[in-house]
Biopython code that builds the backbone (N, CA, C, O; Angstrom):
import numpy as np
from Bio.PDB.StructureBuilder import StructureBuilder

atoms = [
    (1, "UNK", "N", (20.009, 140.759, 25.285)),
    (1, "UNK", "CA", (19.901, 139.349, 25.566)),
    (1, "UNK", "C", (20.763, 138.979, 26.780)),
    (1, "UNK", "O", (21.618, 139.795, 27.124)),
    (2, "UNK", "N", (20.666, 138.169, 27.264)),
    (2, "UNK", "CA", (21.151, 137.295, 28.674)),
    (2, "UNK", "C", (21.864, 136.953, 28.169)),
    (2, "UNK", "O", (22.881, 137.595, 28.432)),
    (3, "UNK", "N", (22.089, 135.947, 27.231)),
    (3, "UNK", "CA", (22.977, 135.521, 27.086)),
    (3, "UNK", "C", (24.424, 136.447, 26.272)),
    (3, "UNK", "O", (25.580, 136.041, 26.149)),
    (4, "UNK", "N", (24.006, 137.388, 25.952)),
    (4, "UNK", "CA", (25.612, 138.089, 25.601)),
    (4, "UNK", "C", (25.969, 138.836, 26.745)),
    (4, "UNK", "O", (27.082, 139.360, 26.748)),
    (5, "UNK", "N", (25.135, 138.993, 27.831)),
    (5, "UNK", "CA", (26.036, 139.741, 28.803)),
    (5, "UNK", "C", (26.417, 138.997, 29.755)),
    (5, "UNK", "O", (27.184, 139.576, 30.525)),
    (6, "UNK", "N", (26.092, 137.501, 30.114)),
    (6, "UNK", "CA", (26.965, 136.304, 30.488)),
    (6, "UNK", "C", (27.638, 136.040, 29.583)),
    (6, "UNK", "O", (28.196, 135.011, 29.964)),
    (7, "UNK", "N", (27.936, 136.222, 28.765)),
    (7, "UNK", "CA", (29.124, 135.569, 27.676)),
    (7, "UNK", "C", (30.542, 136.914, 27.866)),
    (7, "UNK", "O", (31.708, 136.557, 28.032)),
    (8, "UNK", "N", (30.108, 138.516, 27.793)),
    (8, "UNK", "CA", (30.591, 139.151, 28.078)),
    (8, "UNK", "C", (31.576, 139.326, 29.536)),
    (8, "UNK", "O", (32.768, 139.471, 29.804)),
    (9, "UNK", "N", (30.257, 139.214, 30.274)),
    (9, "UNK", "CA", (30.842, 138.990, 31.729)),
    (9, "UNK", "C", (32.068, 137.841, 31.819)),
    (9, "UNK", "O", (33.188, 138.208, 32.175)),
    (10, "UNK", "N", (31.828, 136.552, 31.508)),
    (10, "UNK", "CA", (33.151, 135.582, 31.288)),
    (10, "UNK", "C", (33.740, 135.503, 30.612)),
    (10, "UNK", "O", (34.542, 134.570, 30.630)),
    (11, "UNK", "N", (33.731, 136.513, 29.478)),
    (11, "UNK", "CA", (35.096, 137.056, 28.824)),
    (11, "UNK", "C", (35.875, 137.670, 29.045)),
    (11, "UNK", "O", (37.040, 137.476, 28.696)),
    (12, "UNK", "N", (35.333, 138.894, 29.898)),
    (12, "UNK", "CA", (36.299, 139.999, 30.989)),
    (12, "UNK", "C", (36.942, 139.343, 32.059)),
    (12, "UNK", "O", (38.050, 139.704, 32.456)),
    (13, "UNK", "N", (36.204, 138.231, 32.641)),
    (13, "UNK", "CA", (36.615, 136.958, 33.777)),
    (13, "UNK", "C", (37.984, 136.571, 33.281)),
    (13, "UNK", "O", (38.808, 137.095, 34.031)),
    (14, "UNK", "N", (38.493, 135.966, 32.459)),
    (14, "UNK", "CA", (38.992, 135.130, 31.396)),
    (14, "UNK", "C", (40.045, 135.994, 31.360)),
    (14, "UNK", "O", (41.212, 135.863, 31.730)),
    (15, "UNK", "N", (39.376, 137.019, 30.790)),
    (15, "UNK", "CA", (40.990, 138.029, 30.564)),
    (15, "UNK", "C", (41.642, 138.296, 31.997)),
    (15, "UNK", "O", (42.870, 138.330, 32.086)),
    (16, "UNK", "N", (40.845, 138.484, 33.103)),
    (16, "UNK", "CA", (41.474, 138.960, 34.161)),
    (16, "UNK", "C", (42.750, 137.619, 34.858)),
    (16, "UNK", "O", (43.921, 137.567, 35.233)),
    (17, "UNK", "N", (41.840, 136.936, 34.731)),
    (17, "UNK", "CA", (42.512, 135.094, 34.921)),
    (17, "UNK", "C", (44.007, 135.547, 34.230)),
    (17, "UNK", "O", (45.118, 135.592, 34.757)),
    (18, "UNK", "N", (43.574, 135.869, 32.813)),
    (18, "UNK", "CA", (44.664, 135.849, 31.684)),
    (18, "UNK", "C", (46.185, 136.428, 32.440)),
    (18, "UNK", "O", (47.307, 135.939, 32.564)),
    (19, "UNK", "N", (45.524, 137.760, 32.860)),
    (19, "UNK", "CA", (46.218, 138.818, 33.369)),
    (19, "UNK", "C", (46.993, 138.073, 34.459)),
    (19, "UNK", "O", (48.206, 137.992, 34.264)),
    (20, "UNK", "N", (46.378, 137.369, 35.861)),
    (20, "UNK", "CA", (47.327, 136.550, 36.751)),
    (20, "UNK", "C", (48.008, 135.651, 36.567)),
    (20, "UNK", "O", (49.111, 135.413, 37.060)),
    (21, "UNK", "N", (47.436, 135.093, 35.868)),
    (21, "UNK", "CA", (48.886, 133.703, 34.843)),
    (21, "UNK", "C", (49.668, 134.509, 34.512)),
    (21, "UNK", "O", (50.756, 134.475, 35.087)),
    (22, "UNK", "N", (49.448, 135.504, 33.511)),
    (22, "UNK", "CA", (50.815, 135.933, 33.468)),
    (22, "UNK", "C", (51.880, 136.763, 34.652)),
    (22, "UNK", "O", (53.110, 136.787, 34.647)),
    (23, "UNK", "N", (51.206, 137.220, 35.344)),
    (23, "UNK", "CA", (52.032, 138.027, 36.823)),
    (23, "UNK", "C", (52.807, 136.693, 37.568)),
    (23, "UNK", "O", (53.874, 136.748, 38.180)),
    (24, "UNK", "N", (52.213, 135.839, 37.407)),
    (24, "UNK", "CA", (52.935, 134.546, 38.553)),
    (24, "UNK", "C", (53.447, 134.018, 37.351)),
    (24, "UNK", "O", (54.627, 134.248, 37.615)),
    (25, "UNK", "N", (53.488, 133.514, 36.288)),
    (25, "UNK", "CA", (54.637, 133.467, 35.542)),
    (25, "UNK", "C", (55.968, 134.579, 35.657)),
    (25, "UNK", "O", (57.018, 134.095, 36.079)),
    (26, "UNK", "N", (55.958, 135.716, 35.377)),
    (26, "UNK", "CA", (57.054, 136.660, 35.985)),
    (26, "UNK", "C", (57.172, 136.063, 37.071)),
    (26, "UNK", "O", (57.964, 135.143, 36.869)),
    (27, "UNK", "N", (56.821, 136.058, 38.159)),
    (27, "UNK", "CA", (57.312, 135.982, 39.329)),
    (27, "UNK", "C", (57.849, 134.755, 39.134)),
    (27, "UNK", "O", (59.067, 134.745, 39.313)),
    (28, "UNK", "N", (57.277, 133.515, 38.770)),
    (28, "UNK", "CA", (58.343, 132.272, 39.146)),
    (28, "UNK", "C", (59.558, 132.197, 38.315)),
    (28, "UNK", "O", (60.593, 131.745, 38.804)),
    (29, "UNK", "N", (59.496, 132.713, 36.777)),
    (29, "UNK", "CA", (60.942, 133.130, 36.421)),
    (29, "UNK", "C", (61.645, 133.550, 36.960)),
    (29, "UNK", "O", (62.803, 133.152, 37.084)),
    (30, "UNK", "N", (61.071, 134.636, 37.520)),
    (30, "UNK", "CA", (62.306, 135.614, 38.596)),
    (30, "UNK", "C", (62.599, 134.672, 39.213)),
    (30, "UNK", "O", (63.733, 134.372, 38.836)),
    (31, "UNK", "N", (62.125, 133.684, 40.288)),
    (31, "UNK", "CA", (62.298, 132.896, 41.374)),
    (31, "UNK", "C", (63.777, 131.976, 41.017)),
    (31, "UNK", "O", (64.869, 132.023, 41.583)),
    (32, "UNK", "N", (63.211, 130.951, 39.581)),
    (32, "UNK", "CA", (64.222, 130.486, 38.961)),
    (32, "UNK", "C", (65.084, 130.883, 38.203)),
    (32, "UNK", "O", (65.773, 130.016, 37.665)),
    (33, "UNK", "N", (65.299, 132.022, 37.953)),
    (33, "UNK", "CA", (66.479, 132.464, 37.888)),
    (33, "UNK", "C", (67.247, 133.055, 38.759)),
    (33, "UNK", "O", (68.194, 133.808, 38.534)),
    (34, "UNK", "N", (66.667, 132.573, 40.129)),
    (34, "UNK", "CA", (67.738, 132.782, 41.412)),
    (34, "UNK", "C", (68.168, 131.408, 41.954)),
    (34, "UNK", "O", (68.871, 131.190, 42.940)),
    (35, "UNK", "N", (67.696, 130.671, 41.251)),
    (35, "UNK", "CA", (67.995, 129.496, 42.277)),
    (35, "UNK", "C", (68.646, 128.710, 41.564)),
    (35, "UNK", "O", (68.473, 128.398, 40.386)),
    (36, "UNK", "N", (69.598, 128.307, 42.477)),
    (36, "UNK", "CA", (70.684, 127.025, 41.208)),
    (36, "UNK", "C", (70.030, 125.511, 41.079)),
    (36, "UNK", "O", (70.174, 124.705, 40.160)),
    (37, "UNK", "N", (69.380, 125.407, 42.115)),
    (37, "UNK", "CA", (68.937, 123.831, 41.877)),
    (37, "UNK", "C", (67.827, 124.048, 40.539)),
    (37, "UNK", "O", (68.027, 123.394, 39.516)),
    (38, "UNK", "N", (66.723, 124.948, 40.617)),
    (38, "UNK", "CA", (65.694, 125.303, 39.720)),
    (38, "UNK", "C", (66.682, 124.826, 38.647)),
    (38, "UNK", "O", (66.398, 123.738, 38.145)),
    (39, "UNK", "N", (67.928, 125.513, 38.146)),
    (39, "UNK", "CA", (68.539, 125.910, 36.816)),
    (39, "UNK", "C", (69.094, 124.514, 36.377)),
    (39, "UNK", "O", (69.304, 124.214, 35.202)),
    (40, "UNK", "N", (69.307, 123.694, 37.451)),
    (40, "UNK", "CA", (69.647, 122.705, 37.123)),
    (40, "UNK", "C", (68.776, 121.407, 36.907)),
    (40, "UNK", "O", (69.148, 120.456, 36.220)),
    (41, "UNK", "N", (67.362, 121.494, 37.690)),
    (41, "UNK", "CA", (66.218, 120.351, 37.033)),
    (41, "UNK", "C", (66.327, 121.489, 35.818)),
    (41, "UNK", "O", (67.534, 121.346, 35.627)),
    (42, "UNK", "N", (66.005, 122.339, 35.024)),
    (42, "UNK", "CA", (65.581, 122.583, 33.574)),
    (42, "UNK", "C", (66.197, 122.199, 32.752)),
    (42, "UNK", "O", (65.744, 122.195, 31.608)),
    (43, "UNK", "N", (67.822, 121.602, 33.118)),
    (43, "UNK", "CA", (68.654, 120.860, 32.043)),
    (43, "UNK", "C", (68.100, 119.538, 31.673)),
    (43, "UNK", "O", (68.100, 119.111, 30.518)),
    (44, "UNK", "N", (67.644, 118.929, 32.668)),
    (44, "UNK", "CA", (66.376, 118.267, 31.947)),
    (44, "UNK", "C", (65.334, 118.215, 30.926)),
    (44, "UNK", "O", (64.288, 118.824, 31.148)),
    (45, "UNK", "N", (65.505, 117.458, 29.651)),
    (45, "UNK", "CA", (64.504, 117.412, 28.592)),
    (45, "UNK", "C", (63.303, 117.529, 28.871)),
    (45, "UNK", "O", (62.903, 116.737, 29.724)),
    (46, "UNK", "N", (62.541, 118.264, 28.443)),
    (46, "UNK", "CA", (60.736, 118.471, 29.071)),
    (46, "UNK", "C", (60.628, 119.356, 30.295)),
    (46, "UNK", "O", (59.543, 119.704, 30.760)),
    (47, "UNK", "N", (61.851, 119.719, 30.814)),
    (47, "UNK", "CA", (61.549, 120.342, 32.363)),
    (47, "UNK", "C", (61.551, 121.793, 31.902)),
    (47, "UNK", "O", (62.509, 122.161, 31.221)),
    (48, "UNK", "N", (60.544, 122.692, 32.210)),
    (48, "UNK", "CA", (61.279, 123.979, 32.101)),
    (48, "UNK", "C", (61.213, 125.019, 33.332)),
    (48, "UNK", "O", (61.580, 124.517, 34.394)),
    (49, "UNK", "N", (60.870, 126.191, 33.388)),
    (49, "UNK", "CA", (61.365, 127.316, 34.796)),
    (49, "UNK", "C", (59.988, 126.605, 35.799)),
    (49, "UNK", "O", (60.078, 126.031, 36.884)),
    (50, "UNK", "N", (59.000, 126.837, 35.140)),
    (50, "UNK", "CA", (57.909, 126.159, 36.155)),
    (50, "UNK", "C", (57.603, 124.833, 36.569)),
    (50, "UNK", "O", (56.916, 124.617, 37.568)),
    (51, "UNK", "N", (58.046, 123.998, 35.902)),
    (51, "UNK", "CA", (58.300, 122.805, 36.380)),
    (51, "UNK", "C", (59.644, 122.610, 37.260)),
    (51, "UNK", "O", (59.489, 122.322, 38.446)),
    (52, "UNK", "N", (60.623, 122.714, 36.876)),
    (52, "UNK", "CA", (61.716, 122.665, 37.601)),
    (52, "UNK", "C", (61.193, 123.280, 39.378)),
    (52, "UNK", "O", (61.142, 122.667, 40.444)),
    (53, "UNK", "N", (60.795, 125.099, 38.935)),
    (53, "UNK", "CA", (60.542, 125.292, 40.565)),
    (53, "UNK", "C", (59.433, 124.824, 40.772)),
    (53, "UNK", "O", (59.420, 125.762, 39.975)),
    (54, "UNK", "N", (58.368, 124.318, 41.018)),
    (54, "UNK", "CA", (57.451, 123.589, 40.930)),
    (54, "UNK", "C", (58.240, 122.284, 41.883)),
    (54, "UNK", "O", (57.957, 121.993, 43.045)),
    (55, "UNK", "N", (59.219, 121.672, 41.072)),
    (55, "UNK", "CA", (59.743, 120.544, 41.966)),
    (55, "UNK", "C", (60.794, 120.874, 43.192)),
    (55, "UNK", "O", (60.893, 120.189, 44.210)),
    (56, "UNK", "N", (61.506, 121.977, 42.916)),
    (56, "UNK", "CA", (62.601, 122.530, 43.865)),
    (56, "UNK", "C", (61.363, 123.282, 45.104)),
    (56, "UNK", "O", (61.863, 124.111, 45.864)),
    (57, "UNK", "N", (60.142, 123.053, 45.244)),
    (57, "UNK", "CA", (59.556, 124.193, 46.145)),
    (57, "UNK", "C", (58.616, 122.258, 46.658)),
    (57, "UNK", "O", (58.228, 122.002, 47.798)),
    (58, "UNK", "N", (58.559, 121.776, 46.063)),
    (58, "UNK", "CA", (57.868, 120.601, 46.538)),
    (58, "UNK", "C", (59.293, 119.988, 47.467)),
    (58, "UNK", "O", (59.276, 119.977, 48.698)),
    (59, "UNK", "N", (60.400, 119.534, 46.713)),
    (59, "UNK", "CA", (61.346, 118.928, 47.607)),
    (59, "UNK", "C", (61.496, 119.831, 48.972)),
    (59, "UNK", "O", (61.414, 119.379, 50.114)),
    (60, "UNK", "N", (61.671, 120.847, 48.707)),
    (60, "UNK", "CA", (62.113, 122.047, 49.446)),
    (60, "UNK", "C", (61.162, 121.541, 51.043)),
    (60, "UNK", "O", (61.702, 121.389, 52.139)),
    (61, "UNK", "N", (59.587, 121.350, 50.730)),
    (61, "UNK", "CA", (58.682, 121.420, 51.534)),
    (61, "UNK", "C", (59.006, 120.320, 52.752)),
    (61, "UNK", "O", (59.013, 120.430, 53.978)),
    (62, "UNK", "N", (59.252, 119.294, 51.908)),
    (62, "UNK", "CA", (59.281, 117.726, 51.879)),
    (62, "UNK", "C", (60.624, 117.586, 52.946)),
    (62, "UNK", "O", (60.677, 116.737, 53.836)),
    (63, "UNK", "N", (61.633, 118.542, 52.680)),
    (63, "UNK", "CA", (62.801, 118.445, 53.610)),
    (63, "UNK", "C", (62.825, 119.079, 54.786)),
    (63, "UNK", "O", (63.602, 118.895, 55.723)),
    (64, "UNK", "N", (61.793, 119.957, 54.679)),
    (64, "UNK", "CA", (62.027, 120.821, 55.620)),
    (64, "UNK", "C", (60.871, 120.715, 56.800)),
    (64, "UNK", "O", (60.750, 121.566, 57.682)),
    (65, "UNK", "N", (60.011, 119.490, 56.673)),
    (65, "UNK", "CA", (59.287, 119.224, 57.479)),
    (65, "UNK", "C", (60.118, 118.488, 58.916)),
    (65, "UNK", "O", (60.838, 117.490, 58.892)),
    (66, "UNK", "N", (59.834, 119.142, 59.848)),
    (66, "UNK", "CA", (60.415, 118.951, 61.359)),
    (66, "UNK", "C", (60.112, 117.088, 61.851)),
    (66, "UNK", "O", (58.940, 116.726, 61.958)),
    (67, "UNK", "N", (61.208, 116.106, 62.099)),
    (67, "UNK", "CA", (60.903, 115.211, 62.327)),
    (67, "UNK", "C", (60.376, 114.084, 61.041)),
    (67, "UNK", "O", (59.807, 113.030, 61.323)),
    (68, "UNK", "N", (60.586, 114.386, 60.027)),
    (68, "UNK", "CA", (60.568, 113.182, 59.258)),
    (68, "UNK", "C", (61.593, 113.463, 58.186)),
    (68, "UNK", "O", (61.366, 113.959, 57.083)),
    (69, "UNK", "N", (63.084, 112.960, 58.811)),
    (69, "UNK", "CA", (64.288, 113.195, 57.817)),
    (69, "UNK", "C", (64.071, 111.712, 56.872)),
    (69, "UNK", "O", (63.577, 110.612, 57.121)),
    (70, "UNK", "N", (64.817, 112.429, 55.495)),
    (70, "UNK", "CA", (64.728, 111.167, 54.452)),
    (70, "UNK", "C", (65.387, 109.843, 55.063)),
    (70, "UNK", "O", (66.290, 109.720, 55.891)),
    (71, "UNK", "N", (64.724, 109.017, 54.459)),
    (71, "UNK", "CA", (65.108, 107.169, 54.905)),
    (71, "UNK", "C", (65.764, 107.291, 53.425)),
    (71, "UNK", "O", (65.256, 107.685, 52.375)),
    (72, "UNK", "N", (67.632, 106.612, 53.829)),
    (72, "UNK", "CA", (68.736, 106.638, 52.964)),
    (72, "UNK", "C", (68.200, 105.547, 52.137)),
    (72, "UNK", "O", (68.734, 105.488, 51.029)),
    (73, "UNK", "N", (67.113, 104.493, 52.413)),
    (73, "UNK", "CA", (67.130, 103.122, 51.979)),
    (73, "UNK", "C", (66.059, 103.290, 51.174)),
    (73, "UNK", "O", (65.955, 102.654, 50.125)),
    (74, "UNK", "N", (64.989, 104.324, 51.654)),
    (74, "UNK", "CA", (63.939, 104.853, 50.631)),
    (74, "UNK", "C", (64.565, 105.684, 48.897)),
    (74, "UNK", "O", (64.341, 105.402, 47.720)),
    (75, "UNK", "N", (65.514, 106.919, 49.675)),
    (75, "UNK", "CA", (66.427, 107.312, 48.865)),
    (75, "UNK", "C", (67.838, 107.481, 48.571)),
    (75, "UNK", "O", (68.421, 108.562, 48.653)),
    (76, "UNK", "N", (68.279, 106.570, 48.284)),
    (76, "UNK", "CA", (69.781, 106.351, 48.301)),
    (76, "UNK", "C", (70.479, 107.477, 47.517)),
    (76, "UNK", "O", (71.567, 108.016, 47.719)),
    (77, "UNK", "N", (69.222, 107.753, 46.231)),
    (77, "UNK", "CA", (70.291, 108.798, 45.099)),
    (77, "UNK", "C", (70.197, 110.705, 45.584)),
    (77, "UNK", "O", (70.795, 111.596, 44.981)),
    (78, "UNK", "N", (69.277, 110.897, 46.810)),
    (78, "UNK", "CA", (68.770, 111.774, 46.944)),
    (78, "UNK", "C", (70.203, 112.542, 47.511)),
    (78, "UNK", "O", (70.711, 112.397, 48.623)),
    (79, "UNK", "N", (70.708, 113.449, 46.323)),
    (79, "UNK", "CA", (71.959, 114.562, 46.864)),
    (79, "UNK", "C", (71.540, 115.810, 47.480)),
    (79, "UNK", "O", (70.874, 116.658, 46.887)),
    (80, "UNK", "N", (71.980, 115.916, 48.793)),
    (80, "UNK", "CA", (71.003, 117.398, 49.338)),
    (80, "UNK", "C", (72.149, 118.733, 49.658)),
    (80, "UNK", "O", (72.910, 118.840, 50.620)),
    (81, "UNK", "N", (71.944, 119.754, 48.391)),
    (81, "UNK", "CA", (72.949, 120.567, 48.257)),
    (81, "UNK", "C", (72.370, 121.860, 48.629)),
    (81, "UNK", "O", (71.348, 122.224, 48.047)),
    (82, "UNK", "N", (72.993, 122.718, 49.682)),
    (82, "UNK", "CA", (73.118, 123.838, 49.761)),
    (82, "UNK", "C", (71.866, 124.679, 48.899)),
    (82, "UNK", "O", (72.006, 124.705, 47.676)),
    (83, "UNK", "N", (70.657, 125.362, 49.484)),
    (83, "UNK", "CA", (70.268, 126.391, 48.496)),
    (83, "UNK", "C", (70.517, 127.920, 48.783)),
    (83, "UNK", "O", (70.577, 128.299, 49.953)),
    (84, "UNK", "N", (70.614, 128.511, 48.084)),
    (84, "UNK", "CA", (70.922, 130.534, 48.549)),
    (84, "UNK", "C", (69.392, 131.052, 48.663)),
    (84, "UNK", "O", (69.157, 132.230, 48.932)),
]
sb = StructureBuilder()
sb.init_structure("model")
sb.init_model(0)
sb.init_chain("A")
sb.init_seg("    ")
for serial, (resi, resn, name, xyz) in enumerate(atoms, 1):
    if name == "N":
        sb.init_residue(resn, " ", resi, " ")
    sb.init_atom(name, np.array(xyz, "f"), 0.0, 1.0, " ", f" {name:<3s}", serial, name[0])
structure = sb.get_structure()
């Protein structure tokens, strides 16, 4: 039947998917557990390794764009510390 070897076929799909979520999970753990800002959004309730770097790789982007430094009046609370 057709239809079990399309059902087959996107089950092997699925697993392979399965398989890269988990490789880039390793990898962004590794990531955040190098980075101190990461370690420090996860002290945050609800935040955890992928969210935290998730936001430390968005700010990261956001600062480091040439010619549009933060407006103090936009962000007054924004502390910009050192990353390794």
């Amino acid at each position: 039947m057709v239809s079990r070897a399309l059902i087959a076929r996107l089950f092997e799909h699925f697993r392979a998917l399965d398989l890269q979520v988990d490789e880039l999970e390793r990898e962004i753990n590794a990531w955040h557990r190098e980075d101190t800002a990461s370690q420090r959004l996860q002290g945050i309730p609800g935040i955890g390794p992928i969210t935290a770097s998730a936001l430390v790789a968005i700010v990261g982007a956001i600062l480091d764009r040439p010619g549009d430094p933060i407006d103090a009046k936009r962000a007054p609370n924004v502390v910009i510390s050192a990353r390794s």
